[in-house]
DOPAMAR-862343 format. One record per residue (C-alpha): residue number from 1; x, y, z. Coordinates in pm, 1 decimal. Example, Ala and Ser with C-alpha at 12.3 -4.5 7.8 and 13.67 -1.06 7.14 Angstrom:
2
NODE   num          x          y          z
NODE     1     1230.0     -450.0      780.0
NODE     2     1367.0     -106.0      714.0
//
This chain:
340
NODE   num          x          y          z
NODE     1      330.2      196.7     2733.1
NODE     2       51.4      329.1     2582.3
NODE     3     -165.7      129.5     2312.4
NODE     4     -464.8      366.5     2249.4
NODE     5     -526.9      606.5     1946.8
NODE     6     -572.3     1008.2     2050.6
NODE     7     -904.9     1149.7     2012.1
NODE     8     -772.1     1317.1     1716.1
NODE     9     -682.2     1000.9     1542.5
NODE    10    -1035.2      835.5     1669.0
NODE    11    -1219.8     1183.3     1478.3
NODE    12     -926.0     1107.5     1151.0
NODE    13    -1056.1      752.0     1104.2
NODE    14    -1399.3      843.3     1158.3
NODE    15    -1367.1     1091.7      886.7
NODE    16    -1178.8      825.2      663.9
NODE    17    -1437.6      543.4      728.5
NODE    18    -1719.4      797.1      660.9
NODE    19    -1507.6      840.0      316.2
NODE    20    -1455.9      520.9      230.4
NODE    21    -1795.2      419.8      307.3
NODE    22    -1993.1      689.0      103.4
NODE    23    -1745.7      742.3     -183.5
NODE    24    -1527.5      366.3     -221.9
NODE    25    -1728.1       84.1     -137.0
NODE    26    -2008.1      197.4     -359.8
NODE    27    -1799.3      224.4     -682.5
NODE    28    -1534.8      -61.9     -571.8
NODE    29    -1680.8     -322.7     -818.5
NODE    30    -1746.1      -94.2    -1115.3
NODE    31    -1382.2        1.8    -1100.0
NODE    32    -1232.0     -308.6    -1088.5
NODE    33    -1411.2     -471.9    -1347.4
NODE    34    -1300.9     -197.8    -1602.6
NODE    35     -984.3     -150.7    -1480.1
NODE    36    -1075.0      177.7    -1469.0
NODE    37     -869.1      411.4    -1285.6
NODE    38    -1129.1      626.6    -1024.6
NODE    39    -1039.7      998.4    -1086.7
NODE    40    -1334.5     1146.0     -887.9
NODE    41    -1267.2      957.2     -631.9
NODE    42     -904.9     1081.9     -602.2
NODE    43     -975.4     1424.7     -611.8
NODE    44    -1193.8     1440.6     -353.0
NODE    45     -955.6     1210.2     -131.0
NODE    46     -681.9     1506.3     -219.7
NODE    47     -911.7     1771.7     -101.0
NODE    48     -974.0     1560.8      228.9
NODE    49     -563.5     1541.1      223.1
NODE    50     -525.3     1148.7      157.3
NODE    51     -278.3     1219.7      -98.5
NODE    52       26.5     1213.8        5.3
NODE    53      -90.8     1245.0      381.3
NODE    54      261.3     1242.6      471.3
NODE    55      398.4     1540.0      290.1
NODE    56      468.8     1793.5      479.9
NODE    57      268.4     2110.3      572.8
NODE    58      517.2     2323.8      414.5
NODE    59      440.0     2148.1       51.4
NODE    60      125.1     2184.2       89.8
NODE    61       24.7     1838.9      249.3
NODE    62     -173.0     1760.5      561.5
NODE    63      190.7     1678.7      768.4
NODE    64       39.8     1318.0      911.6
NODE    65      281.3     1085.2     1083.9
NODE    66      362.2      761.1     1021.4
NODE    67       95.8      625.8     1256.5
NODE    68     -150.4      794.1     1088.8
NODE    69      -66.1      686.8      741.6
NODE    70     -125.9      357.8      885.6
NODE    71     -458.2      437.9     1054.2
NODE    72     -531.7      604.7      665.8
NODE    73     -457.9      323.0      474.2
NODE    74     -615.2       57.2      680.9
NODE    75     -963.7      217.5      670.4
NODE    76     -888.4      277.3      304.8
NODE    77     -775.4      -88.1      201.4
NODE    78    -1110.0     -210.3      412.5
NODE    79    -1281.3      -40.5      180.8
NODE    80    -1166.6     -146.2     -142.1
NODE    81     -782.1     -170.5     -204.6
NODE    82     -762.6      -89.2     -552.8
NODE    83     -940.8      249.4     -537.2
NODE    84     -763.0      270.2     -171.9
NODE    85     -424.1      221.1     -343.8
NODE    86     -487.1      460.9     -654.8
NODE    87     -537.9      748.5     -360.4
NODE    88     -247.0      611.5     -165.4
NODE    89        1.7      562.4     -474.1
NODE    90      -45.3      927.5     -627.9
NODE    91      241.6     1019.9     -410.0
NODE    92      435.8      707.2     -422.1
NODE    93      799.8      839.9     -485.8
NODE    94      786.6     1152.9     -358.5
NODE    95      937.2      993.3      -40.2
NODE    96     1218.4      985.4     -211.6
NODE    97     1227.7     1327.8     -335.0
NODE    98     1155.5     1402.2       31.2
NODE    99     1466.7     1202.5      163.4
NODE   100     1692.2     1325.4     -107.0
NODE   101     1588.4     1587.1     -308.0
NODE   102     1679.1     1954.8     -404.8
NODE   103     1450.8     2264.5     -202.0
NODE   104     1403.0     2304.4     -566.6
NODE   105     1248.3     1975.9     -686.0
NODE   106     1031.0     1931.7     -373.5
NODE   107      855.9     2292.6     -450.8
NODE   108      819.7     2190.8     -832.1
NODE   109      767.3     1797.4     -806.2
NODE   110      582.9     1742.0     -429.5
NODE   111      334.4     2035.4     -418.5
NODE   112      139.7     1989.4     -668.2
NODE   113      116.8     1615.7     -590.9
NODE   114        1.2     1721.6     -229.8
NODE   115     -291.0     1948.6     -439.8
NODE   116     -377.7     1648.4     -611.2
NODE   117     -320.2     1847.4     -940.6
NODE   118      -79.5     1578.8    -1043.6
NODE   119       38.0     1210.1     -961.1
NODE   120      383.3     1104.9     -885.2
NODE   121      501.0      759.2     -986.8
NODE   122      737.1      514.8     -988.4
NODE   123      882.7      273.0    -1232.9
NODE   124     1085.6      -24.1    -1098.3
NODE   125      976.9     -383.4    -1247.1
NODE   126     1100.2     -454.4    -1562.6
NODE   127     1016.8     -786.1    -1783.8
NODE   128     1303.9    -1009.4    -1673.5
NODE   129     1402.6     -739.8    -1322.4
NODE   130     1190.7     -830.4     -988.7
NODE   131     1323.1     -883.9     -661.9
NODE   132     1695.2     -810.5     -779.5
NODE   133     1628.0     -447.9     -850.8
NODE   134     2051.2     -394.6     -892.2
NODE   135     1968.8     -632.2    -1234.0
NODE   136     1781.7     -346.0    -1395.2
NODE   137     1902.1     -303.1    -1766.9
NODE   138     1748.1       63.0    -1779.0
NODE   139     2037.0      270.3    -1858.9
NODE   140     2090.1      623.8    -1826.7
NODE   141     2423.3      773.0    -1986.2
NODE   142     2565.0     1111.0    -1951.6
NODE   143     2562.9     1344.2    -2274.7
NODE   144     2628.8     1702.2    -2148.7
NODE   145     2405.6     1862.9    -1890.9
NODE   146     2168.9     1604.2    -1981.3
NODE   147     2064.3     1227.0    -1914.5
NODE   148     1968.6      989.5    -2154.0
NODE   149     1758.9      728.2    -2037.9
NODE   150     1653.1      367.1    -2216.8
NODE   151     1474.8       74.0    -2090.7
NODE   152     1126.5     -120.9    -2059.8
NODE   153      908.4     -118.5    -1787.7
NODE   154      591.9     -325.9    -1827.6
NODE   155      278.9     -426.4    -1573.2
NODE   156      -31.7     -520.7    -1739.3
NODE   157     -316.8     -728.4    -1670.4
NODE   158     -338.8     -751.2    -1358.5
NODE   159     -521.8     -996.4    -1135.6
NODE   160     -624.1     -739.7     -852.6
NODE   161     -610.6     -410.9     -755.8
NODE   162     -694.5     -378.4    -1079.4
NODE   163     -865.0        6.2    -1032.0
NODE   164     -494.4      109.3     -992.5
NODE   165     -330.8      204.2    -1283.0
NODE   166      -16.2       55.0    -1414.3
NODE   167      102.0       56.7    -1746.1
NODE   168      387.5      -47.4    -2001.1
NODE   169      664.2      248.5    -2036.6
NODE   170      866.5      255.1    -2267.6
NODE   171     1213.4      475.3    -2249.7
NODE   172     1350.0      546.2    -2561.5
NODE   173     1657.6      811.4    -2555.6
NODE   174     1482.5     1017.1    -2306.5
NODE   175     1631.8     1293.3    -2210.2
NODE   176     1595.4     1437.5    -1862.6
NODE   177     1823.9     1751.7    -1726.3
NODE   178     2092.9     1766.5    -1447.5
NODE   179     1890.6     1972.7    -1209.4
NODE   180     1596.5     1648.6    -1208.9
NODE   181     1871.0     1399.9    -1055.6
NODE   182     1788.6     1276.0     -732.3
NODE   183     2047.2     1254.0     -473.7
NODE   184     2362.8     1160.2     -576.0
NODE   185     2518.5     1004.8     -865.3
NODE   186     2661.0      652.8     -787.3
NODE   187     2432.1      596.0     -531.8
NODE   188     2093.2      527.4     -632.9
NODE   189     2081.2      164.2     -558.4
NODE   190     2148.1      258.7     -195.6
NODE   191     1893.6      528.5     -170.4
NODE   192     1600.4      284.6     -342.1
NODE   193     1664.5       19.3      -69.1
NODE   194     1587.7      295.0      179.7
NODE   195     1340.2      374.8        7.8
NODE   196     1140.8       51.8       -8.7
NODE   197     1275.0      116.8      415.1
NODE   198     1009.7      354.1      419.2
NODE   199      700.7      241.2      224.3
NODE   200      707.5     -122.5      356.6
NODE   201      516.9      -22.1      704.9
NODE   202      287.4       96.6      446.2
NODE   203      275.0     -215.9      272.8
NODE   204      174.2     -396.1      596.2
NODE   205     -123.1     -132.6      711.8
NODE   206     -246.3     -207.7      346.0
NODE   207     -245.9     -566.1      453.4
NODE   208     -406.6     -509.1      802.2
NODE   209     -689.7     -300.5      602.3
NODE   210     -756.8     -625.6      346.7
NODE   211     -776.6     -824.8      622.0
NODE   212     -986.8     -595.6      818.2
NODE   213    -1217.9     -567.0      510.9
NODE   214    -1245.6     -965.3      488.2
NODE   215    -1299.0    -1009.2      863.7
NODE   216    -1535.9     -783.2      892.3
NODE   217    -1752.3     -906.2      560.5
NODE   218    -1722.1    -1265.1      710.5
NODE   219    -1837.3    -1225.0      991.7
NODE   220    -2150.8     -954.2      848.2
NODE   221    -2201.3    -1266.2      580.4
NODE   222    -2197.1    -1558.2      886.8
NODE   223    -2455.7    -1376.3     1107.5
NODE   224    -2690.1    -1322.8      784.9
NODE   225    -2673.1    -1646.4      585.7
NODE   226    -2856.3    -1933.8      699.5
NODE   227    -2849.7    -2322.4      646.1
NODE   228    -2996.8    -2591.0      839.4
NODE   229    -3246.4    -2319.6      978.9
NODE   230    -2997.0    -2112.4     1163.3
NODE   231    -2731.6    -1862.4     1074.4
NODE   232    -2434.2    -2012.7      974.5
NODE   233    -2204.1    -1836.2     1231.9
NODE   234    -2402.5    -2041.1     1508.0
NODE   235    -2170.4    -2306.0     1413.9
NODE   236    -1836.6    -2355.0     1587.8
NODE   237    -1674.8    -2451.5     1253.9
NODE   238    -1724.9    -2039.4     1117.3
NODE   239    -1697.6    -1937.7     1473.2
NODE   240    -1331.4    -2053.5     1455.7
NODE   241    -1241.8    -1898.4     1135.4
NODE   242    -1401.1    -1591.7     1247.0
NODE   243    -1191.4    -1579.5     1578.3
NODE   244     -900.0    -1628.6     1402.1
NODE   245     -923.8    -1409.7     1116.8
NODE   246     -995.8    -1134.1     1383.5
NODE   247     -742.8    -1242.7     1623.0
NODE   248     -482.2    -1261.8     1354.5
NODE   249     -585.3     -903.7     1245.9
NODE   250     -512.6     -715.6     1507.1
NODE   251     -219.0     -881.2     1592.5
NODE   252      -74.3     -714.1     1247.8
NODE   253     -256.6     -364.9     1387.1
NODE   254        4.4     -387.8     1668.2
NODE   255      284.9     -498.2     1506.7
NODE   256      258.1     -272.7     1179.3
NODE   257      210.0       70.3     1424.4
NODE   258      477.1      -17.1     1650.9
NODE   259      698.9      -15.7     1314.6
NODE   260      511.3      319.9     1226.4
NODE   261      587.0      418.7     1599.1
NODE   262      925.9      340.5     1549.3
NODE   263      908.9      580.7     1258.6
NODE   264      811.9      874.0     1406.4
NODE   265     1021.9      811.7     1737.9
NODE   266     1318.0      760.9     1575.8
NODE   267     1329.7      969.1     1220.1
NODE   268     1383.4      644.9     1000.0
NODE   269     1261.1      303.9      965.5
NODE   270     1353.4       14.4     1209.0
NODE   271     1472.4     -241.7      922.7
NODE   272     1400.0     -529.2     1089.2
NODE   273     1017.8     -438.4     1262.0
NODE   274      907.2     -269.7      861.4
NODE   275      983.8     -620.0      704.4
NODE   276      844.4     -812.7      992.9
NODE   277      518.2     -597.1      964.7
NODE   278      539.6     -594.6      607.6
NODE   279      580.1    -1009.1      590.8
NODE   280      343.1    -1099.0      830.3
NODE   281       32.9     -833.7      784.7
NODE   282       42.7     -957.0      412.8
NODE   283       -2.8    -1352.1      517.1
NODE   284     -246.0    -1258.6      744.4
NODE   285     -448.6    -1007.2      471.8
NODE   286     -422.8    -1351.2      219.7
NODE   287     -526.3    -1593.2      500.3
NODE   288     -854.6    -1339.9      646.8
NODE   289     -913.5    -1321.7      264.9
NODE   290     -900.9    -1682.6      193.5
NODE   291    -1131.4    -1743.1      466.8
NODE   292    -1384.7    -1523.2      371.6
NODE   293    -1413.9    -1650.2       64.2
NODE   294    -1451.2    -2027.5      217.0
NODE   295    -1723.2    -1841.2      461.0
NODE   296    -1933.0    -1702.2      172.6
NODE   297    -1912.0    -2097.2      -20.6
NODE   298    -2044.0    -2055.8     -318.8
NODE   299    -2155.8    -1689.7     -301.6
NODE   300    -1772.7    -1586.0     -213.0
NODE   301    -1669.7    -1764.1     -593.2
NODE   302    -1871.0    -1499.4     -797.7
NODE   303    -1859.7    -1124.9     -791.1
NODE   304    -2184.0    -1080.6     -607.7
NODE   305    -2007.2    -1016.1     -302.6
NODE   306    -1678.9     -853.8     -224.1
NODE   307    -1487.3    -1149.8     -107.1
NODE   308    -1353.4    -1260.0     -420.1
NODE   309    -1210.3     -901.0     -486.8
NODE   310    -1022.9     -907.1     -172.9
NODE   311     -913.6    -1234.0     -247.2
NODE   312     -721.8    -1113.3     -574.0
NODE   313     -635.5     -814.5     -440.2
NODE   314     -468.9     -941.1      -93.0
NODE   315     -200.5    -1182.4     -291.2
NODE   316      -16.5     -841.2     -429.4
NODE   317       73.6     -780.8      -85.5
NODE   318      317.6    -1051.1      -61.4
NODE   319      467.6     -947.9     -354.8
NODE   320      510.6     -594.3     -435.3
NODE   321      807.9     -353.1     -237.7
NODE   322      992.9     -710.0     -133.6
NODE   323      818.6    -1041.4     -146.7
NODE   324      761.7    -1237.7      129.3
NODE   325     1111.5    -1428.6       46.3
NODE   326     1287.6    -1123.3       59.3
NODE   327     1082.4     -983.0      383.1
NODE   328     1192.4    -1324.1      589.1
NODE   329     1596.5    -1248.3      425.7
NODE   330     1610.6     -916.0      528.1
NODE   331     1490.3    -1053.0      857.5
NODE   332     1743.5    -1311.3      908.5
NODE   333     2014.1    -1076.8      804.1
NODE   334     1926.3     -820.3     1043.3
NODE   335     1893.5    -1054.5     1329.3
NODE   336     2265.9    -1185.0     1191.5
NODE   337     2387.6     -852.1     1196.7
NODE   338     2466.8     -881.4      817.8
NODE   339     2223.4     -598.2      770.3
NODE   340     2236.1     -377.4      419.7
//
């Protein structure tokens, strides 16, 4: 069994901290406070190959594996996950085109994603559809060789990761061709379930990165900060939250790349390990978060610091791609053998 990185991952998150450090953290708070979705920022990522890390080589992306996706997005959600998610999200659907798409479509729909020339996205939520996606009321009717599409998709003000952009879309007889379906008719439903399959282990490494972020600030804040004429982190009160926010941290690393391990050892997701990463990094990424918050007092309640950032942004990781009710169902079930 073998738990360390390769020296090529060690010199990949080296590069990605270096990133995240010179060209995220610096901006992180002037992006979120204008909602402001960070453009530069994503081209260069797309030049360094962060977008869409996993597309293949063939498309024109960098050809990562799972477990480095994971390693990508943790060192990118440490550093600020809204800016870390607009970079992660401009491929977010072409894993589906990947899975089930024409030779066609991936030339004309991945590649340019993967030369950061354009951003893929995906529309899901509508105003009364959440975690029962098969409730949608979006409708798309055959006319022809064509589709007409009509429904309401709407995500607006946001209470974190508010530098990534979401928006209210409106589909009003829109009319897409024959050759742009994905997969096969009939089946949609089942291929987005497989697809949330796949992006939930990312999910969870976004959660290990928030709470790496927040561990790492509390404990920089608890050996700086001084009351009573010592540093606060002399006091076995912080030194407990401190132990377990990192404890708890890593214990999320190991469970969230064993499900990316799984990934890349067996060709598709392990159900059962990608909800149980994706459930538990996100409590731990809203717990480290909390508690850096309560380590900063008063100075963690005002945007001075990052810790209330990462407190709004952690909470959309219990939520998003299956909430945390759905993450423990799809647990049961599998253990039940009652599986999708």
């Amino acid at each position: 069994m073998e738990f360390g990185l390769t020296e090529e991952q060690e010199r990949m998150c080296e590069e990605v901290r270096r990133f995240a450090d010179n060209e995220i953290r610096p901006h992180a708070s002037e992006y979120d406070r204008e909602e402001k979705f960070p453009h530069d920022v994503v081209e260069e990522a797309a030049e360094m190959g962060l977008c869409g890390a996993t597309i293949p080589v063939e498309y024109g992306g960098a050809g990562y594996d799972a477990v480095d996706s994971v390693l990508i997005a943790e060192e990118l959600f440490a550093a600020d996950p809204g800016i870390g998610l607009s970079i992660l999200a401009a491929s977010f659907g072409t894993e589906a085109i990947l899975e089930y798409g024409t030779e066609e479509q991936k030339e004309r729909f991945i590649e340019p994603v993967a030369r950061g020339e354009a951003i893929s996205g995906a529309a899901i939520s509508e105003p009364d559809t959440g975690s029962d996606v098969s409730s949608v009321s979006t409708s798309a009717e055959k006319d022809g060789d064509e589709w007409v599409i009509d429904g309401h998709k709407k995500i607006t003000g946001k209470m974190g990761i508010r530098a990534s952009d979401t928006a209210e879309l409106i589909l009003d007889e829109v009319r897409v061709p024959e050759e742009n379906l994905v997969g096969s008719r009939g089946a949609g439903f089942l291929q987005q379930m497989q697809f949330f399959d796949a992006t939930r282990t990312g999910v969870a490494a976004q959660g290990v990165g928030i709470a790496k972020g927040a561990a790492e600030r509390a404990l920089e804040y608890a050996e700086q900060r001084e009351q009573f004429g010592r540093p606060i982190g002399d006091f076995q009160a912080i030194q407990h939250k401190l132990a377990d926010m990192h404890t708890e941290t890593e214990a999320a690393r190991q469970l969230t790349l064993k499900s990316a391990w799984a990934v890349d050892s067996g060709g598709s997701p392990n159900t059962k390990l990608a909800s149980m990463a994706k459930e538990f990094a996100s409590r731990v990424a809203v717990d480290a978060a909390n508690e850096c918050v309560q380590i900063h007092g008063g100075s963690g309640f005002v945007d001075d610091f990052d810790a209330e950032r990462l407190y709004r942004d952690a909470k959309i990781t219990q939520i998003y791609e299956g909430t945390t009710e759905i993450q423990k169902m799809i647990i049961a079930r599998e253990l039940q053998g009652k599986g999708f």
